[in-house]
Structure formats: structure tokens, C-alpha cells
matplotlib code that plots the C-alpha trace (Angstrom):
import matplotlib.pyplot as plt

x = [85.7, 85.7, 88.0, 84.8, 83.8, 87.4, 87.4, 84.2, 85.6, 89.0, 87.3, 85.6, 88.4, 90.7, 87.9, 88.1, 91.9, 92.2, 90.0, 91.9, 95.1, 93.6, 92.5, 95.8, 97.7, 100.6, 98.9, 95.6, 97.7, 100.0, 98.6, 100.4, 103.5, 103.5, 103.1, 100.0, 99.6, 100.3, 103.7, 104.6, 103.7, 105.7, 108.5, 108.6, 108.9, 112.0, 113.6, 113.6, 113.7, 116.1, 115.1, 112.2, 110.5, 107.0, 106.9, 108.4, 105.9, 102.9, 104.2, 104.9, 101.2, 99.5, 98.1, 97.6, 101.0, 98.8, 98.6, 102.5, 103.3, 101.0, 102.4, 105.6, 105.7, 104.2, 107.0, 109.2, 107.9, 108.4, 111.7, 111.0, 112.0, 114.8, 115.1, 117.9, 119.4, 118.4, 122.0, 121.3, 121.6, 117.7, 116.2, 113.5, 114.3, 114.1, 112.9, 115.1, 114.7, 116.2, 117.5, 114.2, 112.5, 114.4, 114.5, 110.2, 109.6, 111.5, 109.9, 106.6, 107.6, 108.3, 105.0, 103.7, 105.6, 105.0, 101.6, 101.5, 104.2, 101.4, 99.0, 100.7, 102.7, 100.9, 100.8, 103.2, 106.5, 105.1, 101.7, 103.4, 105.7, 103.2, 101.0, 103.9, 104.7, 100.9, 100.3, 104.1, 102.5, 99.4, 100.6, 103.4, 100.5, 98.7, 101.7, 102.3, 98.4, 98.7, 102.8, 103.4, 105.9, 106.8, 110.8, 111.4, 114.2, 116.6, 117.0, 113.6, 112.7, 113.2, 113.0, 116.0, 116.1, 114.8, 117.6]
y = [209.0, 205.3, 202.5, 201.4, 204.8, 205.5, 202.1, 203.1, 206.6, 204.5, 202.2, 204.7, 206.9, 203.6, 203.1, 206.4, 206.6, 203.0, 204.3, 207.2, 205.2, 203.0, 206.0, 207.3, 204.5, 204.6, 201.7, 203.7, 207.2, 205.8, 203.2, 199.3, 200.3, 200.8, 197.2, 195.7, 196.7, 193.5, 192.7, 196.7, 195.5, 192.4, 193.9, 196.3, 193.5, 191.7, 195.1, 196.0, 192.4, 190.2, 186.9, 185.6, 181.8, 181.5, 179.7, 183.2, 185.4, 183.3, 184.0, 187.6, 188.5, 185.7, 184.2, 180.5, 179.6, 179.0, 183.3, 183.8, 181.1, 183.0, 186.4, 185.4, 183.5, 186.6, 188.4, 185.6, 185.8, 189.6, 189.3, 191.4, 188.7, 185.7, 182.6, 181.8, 179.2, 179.5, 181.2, 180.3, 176.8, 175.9, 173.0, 175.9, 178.2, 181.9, 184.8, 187.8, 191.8, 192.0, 195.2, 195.7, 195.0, 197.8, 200.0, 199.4, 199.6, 202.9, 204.5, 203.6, 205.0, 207.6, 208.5, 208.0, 210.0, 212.5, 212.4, 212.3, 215.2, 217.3, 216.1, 217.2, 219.9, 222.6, 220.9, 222.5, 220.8, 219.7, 218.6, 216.4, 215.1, 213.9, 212.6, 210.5, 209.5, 208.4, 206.2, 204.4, 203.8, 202.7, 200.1, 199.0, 198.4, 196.4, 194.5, 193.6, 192.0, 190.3, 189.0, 190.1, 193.5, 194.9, 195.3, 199.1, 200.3, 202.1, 204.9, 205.6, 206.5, 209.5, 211.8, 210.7, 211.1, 208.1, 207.7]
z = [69.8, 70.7, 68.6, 67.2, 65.9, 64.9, 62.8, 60.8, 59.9, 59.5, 56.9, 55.3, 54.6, 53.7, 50.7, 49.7, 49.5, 48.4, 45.0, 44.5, 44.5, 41.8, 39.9, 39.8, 39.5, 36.8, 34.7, 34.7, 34.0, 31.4, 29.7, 28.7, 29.6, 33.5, 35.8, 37.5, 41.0, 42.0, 39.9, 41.4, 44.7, 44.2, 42.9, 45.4, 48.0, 46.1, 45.8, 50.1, 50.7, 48.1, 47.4, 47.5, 46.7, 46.7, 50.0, 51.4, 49.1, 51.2, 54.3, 53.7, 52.4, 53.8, 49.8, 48.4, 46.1, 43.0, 43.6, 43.7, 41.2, 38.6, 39.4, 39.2, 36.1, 34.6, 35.6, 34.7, 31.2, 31.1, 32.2, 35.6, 37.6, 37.2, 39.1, 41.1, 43.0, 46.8, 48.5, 51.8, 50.2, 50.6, 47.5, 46.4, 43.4, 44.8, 42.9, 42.1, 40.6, 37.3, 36.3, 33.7, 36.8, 38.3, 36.0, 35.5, 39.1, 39.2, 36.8, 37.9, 41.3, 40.1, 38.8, 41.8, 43.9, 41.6, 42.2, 45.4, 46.0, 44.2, 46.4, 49.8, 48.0, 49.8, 53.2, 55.9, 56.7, 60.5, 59.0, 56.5, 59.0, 61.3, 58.9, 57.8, 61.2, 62.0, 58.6, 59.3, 62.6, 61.6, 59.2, 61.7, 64.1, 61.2, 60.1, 64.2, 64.3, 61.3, 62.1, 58.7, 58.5, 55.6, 55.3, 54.6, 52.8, 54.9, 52.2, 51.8, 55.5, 57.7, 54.8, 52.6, 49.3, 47.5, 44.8]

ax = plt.figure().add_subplot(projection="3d")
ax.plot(x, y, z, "-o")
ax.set_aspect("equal")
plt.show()
């Protein structure tokens, strides 16, 4: 199999599990009270990362600011979110996890992960293992083409325990 061939099965596969992911998102599985995939997504980012303005948000996911400044003024108003006063002493207000924030991104990862552990429960430890191994590399791959990594949180990888 070529790169071509591998990037149609690749896209078609990404659809497929990009679908299921929205069919078993927490919002769709628990109704009103879970977050939007993109304030979970966002949230997510504040939580490995720390502060946040929008300036940083556009650089990290490569969006207009009229995007970010939405999003997070949704989360503002929800109280997810509170604005802070730049520490590294910078004129822009930076964004910050409240501990609602926390404490609704949790549980919503939870859900998921619950899901998901059902999903590979039956898989075989070395399977699972290098499945892991292959998507980290994938998206580190992704995130070195686009010059956009994702930060990931030090107590999440290798297998730890995520609490």
C-alpha cells in the first residue's frame, strides 16, 4: 500500500470514527448538562496548557479571533472560564479554568473514557498498547505539518492513571 492509498482508507476511517465520536459524545449521551465539543475541547487546552488569550487560542488551532472571542465569552458567561491579568506581564487579558470548569470538564471526561474503555475493553494489553502508540504518533506527525502541537499532560501519558 502506497501513502496515497493509505490516505484514502486513512480518511475514510477518520469519517467513520469522527461520527461515532459525535454520536457518543457526552452532550449527545447526557443531554444539557455536559459542554459543547468545542468549550470541552477548549477547556481541555486551558487545563494541559494554562493561560490562554485569544491571540494564543489562534495560534494553537489555527481559527479567526471572532471564533475564540465567541467561545470564550460563552464560557465566560457560564462561568467555565475567568479572565486574568496576563502573568508574564503581557497588555492582553488571558483566559483561565475555573474550578466549575474543572470540575465540568472532568466529569465529561469521564464519560468518555468510559466509553471508550468499553470500547477497547476486550482488546489485548499489546494490541491496545500499540494502537496507542500509533494514533499518538499519528497526531504528533499531524501537529509537526501543521506547527501546531498539542501540549499533553504529563499524567495522562504512558499509561498513568488520569486522576
Amino acid at each position: 500500500m502506497d501513502a496515497e492509498q493509505a490516505g484514502e482508507r486513512l480518511e475514510r476511517e477518520l469519517l467513520i470514527l469522527t461520527r461515532h465520536r459525535e454520536m457518543t459524545a457526552p452532550r449527545r449521551l447526557h443531554g444539557g448538562d455536559a459542554l459543547d465539543r468545542s468549550a470541552y475541547v477548549l477547556l481541555n487546552r486551558l487545563e494541559v496548557q494554562g493561560p490562554m488569550s485569544v491571540a494564543d487560542f489562534v495560534d494553537a488551532f489555527g481559527l479567526a479571533a471572532s471564533t475564540f472571542t465567541r467561545q470564550t465569552a460563552a464560557l465566560l458567561k457560564d462561568g467555565l472560564v475567568e479572565r486574568m491579568l496576563d502573568p508574564a506581564g503581557g497588555v492582553a487579558r488571558k483566559f483561565r479554568v475555573t474550578q466549575k470548569g474543572r470540575d465540568r470538564v472532568a466529569a465529561d471526561r469521564d464519560r468518555v473514557v468510559t466509553g471508550l474503555a468499553d470500547v477497547v475493553a476486550d482488546w489485548p494489553a499489546e494490541r491496545l498498547s500499540r494502537f496507542l502508540d500509533d494514533l499518538q504518533q499519528f497526531n504528533t506527525d499531524i501537529e509537526r505539518l501543521t506547527g501546531r502541537p498539542w501540549p499533553r499532560h504529563p499524567s495522562r501519558e504512558a499509561g498513568s492513571p488520569s486522576r
